[in-house]
BATOR-207718 format. One record per residue (C-alpha): residue number from 1; x, y, z. Coordinates in steps of 0.02 Angstrom, whole numbers. Layout:
BEGIN
  nr     xx     yy     zz
 NUM      X      Y      Z
...
***
This chain:
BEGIN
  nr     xx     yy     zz
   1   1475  -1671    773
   2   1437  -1577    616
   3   1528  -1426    575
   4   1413  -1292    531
   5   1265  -1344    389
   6   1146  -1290    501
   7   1018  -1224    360
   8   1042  -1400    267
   9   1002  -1499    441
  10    849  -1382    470
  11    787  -1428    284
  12    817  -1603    322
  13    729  -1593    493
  14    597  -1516    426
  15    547  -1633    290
  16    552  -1786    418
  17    443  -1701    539
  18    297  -1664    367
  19    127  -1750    387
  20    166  -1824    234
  21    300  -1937    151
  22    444  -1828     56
  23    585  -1853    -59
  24    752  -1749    -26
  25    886  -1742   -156
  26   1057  -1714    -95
  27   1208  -1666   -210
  28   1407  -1578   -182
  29   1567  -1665   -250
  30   1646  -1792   -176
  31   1704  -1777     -8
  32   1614  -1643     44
  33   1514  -1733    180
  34   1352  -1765     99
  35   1321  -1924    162
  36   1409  -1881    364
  37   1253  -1727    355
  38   1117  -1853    313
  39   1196  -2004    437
  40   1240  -1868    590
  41   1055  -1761    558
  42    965  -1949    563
  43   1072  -2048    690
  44    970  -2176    772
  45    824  -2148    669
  46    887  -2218    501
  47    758  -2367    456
  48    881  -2407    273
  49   1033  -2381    212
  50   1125  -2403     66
  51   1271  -2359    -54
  52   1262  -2392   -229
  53   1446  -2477   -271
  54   1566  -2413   -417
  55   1585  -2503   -560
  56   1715  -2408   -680
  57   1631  -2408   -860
  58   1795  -2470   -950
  59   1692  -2603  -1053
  60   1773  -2740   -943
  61   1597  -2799   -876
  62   1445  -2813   -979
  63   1271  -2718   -932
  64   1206  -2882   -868
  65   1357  -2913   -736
  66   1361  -2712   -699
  67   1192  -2735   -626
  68   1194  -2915   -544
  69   1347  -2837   -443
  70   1204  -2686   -385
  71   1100  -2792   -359
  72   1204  -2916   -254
  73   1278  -2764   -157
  74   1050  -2712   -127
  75   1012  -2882    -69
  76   1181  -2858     50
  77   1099  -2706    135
  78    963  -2764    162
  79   1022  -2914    231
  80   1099  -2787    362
  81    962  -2715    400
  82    840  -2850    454
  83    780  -2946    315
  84    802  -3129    379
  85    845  -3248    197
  86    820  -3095     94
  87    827  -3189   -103
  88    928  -3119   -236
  89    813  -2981   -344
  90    817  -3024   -525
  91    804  -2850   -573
  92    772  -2673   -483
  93    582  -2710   -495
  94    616  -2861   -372
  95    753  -2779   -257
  96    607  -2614   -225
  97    472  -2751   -203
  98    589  -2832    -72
  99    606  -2659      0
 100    446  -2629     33
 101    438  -2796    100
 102    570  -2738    216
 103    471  -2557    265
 104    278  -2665    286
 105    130  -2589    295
 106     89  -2408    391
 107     11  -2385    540
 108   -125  -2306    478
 109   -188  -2278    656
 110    -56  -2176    720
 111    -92  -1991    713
 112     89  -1934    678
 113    162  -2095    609
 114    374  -2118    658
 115    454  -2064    505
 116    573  -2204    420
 117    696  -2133    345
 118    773  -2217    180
 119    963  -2159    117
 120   1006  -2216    -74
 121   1183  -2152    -88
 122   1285  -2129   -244
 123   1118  -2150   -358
 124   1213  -2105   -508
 125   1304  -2273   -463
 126   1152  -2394   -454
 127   1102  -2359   -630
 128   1193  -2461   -742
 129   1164  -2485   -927
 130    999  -2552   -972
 131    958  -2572   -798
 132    781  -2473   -782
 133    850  -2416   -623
 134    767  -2251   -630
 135    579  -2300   -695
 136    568  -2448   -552
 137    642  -2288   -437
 138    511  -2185   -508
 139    369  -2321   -464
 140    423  -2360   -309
 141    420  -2172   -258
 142    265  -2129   -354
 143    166  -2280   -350
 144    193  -2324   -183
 145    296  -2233    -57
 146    242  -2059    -89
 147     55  -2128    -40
 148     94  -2130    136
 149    146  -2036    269
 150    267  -2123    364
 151    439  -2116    212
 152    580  -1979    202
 153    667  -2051     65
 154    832  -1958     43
 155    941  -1999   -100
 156   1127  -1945   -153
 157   1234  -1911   -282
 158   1400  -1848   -297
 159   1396  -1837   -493
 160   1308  -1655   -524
 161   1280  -1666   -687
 162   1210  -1838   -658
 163   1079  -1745   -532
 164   1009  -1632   -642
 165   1003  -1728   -804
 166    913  -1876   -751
 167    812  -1792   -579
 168    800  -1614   -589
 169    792  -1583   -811
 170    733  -1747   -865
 171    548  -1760   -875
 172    513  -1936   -843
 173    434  -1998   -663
 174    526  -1918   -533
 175    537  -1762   -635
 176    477  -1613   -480
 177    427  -1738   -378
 178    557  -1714   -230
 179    500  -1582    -76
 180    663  -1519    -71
 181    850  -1512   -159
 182    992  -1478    -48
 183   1177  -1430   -132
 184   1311  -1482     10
 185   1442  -1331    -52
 186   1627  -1321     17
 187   1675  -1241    198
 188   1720  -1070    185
 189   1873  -1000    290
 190   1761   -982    459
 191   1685  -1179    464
 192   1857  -1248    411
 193   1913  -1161    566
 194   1784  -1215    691
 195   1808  -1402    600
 196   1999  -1369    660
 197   1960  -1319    824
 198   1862  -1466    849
 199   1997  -1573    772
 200   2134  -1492    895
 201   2221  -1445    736
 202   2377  -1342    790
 203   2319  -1208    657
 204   2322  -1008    661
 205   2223   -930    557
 206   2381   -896    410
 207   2400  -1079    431
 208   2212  -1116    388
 209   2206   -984    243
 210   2368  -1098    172
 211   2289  -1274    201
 212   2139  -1192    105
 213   2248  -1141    -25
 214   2275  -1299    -56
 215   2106  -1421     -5
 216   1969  -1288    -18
 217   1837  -1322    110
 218   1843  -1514     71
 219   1789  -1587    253
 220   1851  -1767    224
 221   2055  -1703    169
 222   2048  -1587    318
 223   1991  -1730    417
 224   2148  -1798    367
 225   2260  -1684    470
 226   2333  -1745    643
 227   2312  -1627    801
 228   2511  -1591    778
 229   2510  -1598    597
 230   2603  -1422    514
 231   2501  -1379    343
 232   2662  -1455    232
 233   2680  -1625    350
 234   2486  -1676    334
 235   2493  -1625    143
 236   2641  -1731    113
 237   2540  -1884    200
 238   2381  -1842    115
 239   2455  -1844    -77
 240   2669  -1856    -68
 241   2773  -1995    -52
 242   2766  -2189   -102
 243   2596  -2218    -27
 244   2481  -2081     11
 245   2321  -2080    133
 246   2222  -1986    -31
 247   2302  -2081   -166
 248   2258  -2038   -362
 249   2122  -1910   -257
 250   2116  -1812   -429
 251   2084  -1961   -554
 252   1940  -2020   -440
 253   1877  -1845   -406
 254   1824  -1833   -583
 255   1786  -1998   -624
 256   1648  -2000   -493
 257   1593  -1836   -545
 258   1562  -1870   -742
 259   1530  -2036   -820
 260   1646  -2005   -962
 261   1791  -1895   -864
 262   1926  -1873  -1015
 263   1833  -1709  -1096
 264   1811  -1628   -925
 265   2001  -1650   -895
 266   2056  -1599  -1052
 267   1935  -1427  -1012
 268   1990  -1406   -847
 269   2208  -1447   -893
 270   2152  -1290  -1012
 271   2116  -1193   -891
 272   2248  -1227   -767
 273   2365  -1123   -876
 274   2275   -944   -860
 275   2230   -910   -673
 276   2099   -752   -721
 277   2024   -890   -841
 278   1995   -917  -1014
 279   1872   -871  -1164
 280   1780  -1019  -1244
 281   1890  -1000  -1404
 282   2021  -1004  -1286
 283   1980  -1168  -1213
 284   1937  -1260  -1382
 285   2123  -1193  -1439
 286   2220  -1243  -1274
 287   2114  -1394  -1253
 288   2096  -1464  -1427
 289   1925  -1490  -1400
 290   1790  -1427  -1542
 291   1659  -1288  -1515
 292   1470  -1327  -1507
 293   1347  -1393  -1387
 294   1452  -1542  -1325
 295   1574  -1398  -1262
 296   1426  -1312  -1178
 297   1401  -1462  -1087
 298   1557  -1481  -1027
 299   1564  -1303   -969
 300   1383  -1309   -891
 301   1425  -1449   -790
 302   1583  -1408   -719
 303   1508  -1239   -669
 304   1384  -1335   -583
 305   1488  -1453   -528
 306   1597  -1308   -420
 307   1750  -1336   -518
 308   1728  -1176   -633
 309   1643   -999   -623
 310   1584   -924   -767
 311   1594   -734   -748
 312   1581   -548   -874
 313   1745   -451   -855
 314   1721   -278   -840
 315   1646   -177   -948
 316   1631   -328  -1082
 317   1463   -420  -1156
 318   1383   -568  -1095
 319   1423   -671  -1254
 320   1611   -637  -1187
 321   1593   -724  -1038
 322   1747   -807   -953
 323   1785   -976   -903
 324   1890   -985   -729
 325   1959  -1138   -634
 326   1919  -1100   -440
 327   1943  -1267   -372
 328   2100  -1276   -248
 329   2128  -1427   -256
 330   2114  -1451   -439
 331   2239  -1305   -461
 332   2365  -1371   -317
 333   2351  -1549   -416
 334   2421  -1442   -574
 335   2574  -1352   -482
 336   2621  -1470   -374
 337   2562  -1660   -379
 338   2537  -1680   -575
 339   2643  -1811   -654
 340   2812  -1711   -725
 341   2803  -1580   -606
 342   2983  -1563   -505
 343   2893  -1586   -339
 344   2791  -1720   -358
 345   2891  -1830   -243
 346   2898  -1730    -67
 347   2795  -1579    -38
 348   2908  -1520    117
 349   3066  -1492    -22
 350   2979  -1368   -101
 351   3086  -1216   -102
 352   3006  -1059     12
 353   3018   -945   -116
 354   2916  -1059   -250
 355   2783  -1094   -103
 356   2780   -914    -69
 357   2749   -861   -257
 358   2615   -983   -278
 359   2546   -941   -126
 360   2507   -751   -177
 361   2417   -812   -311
 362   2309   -959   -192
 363   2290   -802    -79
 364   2167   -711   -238
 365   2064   -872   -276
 366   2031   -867    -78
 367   1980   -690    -73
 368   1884   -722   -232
 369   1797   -862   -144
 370   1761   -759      7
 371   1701   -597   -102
 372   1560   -585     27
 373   1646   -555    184
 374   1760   -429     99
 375   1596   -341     40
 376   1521   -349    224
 377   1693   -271    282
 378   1680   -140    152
 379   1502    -99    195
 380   1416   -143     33
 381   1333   -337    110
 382   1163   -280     40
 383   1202   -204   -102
 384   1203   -284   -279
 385   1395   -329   -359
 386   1458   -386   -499
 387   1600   -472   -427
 388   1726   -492   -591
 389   1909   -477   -662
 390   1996   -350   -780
 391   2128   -370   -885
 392   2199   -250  -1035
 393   2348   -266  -1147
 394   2486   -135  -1184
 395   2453     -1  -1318
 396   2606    132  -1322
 397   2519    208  -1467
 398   2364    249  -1342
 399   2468    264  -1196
 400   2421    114  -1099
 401   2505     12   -988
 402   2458   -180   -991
 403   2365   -222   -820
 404   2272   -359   -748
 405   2151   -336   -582
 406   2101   -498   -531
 407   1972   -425   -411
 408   1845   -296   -454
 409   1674   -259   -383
 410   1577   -150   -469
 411   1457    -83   -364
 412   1358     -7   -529
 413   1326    185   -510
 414   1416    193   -324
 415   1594    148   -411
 416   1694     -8   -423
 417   1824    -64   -276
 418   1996   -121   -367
 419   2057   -237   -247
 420   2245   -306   -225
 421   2280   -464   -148
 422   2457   -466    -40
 423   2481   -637     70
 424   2631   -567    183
 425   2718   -623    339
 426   2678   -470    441
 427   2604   -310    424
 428   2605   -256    253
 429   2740   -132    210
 430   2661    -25     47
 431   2825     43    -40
 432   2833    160   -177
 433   2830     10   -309
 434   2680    -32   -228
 435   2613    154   -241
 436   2668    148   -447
 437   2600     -9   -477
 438   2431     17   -404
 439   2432    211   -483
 440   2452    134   -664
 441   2314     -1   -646
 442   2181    113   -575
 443   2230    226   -719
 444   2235    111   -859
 445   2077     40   -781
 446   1989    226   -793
 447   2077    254   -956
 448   2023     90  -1047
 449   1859     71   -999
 450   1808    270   -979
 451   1707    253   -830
 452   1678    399   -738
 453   1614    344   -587
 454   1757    336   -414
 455   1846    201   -397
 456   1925    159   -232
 457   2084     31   -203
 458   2059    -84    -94
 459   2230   -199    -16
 460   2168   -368     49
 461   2317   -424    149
 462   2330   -557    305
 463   2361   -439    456
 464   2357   -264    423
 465   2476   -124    346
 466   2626    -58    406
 467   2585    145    456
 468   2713    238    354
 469   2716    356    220
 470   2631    257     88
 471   2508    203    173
 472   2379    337    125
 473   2372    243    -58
 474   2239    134     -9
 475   2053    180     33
 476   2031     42    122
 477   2108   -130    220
 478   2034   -303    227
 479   2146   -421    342
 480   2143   -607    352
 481   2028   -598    506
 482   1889   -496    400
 483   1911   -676    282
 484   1826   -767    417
 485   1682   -671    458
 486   1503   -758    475
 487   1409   -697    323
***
């Protein structure tokens, strides 16, 4: 059964039912269910399969056994699927040859010819140094397959930046030749809970909002949960303990996304230190890295990637744009899991009260990542947003108070919603702190960056607000349940 995706299956569905043979690129991190959408969409009709094998580039294996161990694992799948004393391909020129071999000839006189459908998973992996992967890819497509009408070639990748440098930038022979790209993105709040229900996951909504905390909308880790499973017990299996289900998830995660991983660590270790994010001269001093196009890179393709956001804070240029880590895992891996850190050994002994305070800073990454549904709750869907964060130091000399708003959505010349974030057991009981604290960041917010249009607070809390005397200091209330609205 696949959880939601229903745009990506109708894109998929409709390139298989074209007149004409198409090319579908498919890309998301790994885990994320890429190749379950393509397998589940196409069961029973796939004609081909096959997934490109890892080879770590340590320098271990030369270019020439890196691509005899493709090849090998080609000739294997297509051994599997039908071809009787299939020989060994010499190169990728042979193994496409054999695969047409494999497809035959079209039936030219069938008015709507079936549709076989041909999966090449992991690309990125079946190119190997000096392999010509891509140009005998490139002829196969454009030389041959694209010439009928009877081929949905899809192919996979789980390394973005892989994607768009050598398909989607690079101008050699595939270059705008697919009929359609598809980006398999994270659940949000509202799939992960139908993918629970469906799992029999003893979850309540808090409980989902704190397993998100931690996995994101990964599909495969909450796969990974047992129907009796609490949020800390399936965590502990998944990555605690002597031998975790998801062992060493985070060194794999990033050395299937990026060919050379170490940089992208080194920029993403950076900016697990400063939850609102970081300015680039800000990375290259945390991170020891140098400034310059190699850092653009880096930061390009972890945006794209899903691991960063880049974003404006308030009232600032362009050129000072931020750099923010909004990958839950990723920033669980840093608190908790990451060699050194005092709980790497059993997630369940982790003290309530150091749960609790990183959870009310998981709780703002979620709202961030669910900006949309707080908008539709607010009544703004339509309307255009900058959704950002502010942050100001303390000047006595002017007056100000140091504050830092790590939600803002400026809704340009109908005023900008300052939202607080409070992940609470119950009803939310605002208290006069509460009433201070809020009072000195809307005014240092006014004072600092001398807007004059209203500004509203907003309190984004799990089940509502406790009706007593202080409650009058927010506009406006966005509960846990408003998190998992369809958008």
């Amino acid at each position: 059964m696949i959880i939601g995706r229903e745009t990506e299956q109708e894109r998929l569905l409709h390139a298989y039912e074209s007149d004409y043979s198409r090319l579908v690129i498919v890309y998301g991190r790994r885990r994320v269910g890429k190749t379950f959408l393509v397998n589940e969409t196409f069961r029973g009709r796939l004609f081909f399969e096959h997934t490109g094998e890892y080879i770590a580039n340590d320098g271990t294996k030369t270019a020439c056994e890196m691509l005899s161990q493709e090849l090998h694992a080609f000739r294997n799948s297509l051994l599997r699927h039908g071809f009787d004393k299939c020989p060994l391909p010499a190169d990728w020129r042979e193994a496409f040859e054999l695969l047409k071999d494999l497809i035959g000839a079209e039936d030219v006189t069938a008015e709507h010819p079936t549709k076989k459908v041909i999966v090449l998973d992991e690309l990125s992996w079946m190119e190997t140094p000096e392999s010509d992967f891509l140009s005998m890819l490139s002829s196969f497509w454009n030389g041959w397959a694209s010439k009928r009408h009877d081929i949905l070639m899809v192919v996979c990748a789980s390394s973005t930046s892989w994607i768009f440098k050598r398909l989607l930038a690079d101008k050699g022979g595939l270059y705008r030749r697919q009929s359609d790209v598809l980006n398999i993105k994270p659940f949000n709040l509202r799939e992960c809970e139908a993918f629970a229900e469906y799992k029999h996951l003893a979850m309540s909504r808090k409980n989902i909002i704190e397993a998100y905390m931690i996995l994101g909308g990964i599909p495969y880790y909450w796969d990974e949960f047992l129907p009796m499973d609490t949020v800390a017990s399936g965590v502990n299996r998944m990555f605690f303990g002597e031998s975790p289900t998801l062992d060493n998830e985070f060194e794999m995660l990033f050395r299937v996304a990026f060919e050379q991983p170490r940089p992208y660590v080194k920029v993403i270790t950076a900016l697990s230190e400063k939850g609102v994010g970081m300015l680039r001269e800000e990375i290259i001093k945390t991170s020891g890295l140098s400034d310059g196009g190699t850092l653009s890179a880096l930061l390009e393709d972890l945006e794209k990637a899903g691991f960063i956001r880049r974003y404006t804070a308030f009232g600032k240029a362009k050129k000072d744009s931020m750099y923010q880590l909004i990958d839950n895992f990723t920033l669980f891996y840093f608190k908790f899991m990451k060699d050194g850190t005092r709980y790497s050994d059993d997630f369940t002994q982790i003290p309530a009260k150091v749960f609790d305070n990183w959870a009310g800073h998981a709780f703002e990454r979620v709202c961030l990542l669910h900006s949309e549904q707080i908008k539709k709750k607010l009544g703004i869907g339509g309307i255009p947003t900058n959704v950002c964060s502010w942050q100001c130091r303390k000047d006595p000399d002017k007056g100000i108070e140091g504050a830092q708003i790590d939600l803002v959505i400026d809704k340009g010349s109908l005023g900008v919603n300052l939202c607080e974030m409070r992940f609470y057991e119950d009803d939310y009981p605002l208290s006069e702190k509460d009433e201070k604290d809020f009072a000195r960041r809307r005014t240092s917010f006014r004072s600092v960056t001398k807007i004059k249009k209203p500004i509203q607070t907003i309190l984004v809390t799990t089940y509502g607000i406790v009706r007593n005397k202080y409650a009058g200091i927010v506009n406006a209330v966005v509960t846990a349940d408003d998190l998992f609205a369809e958008v």
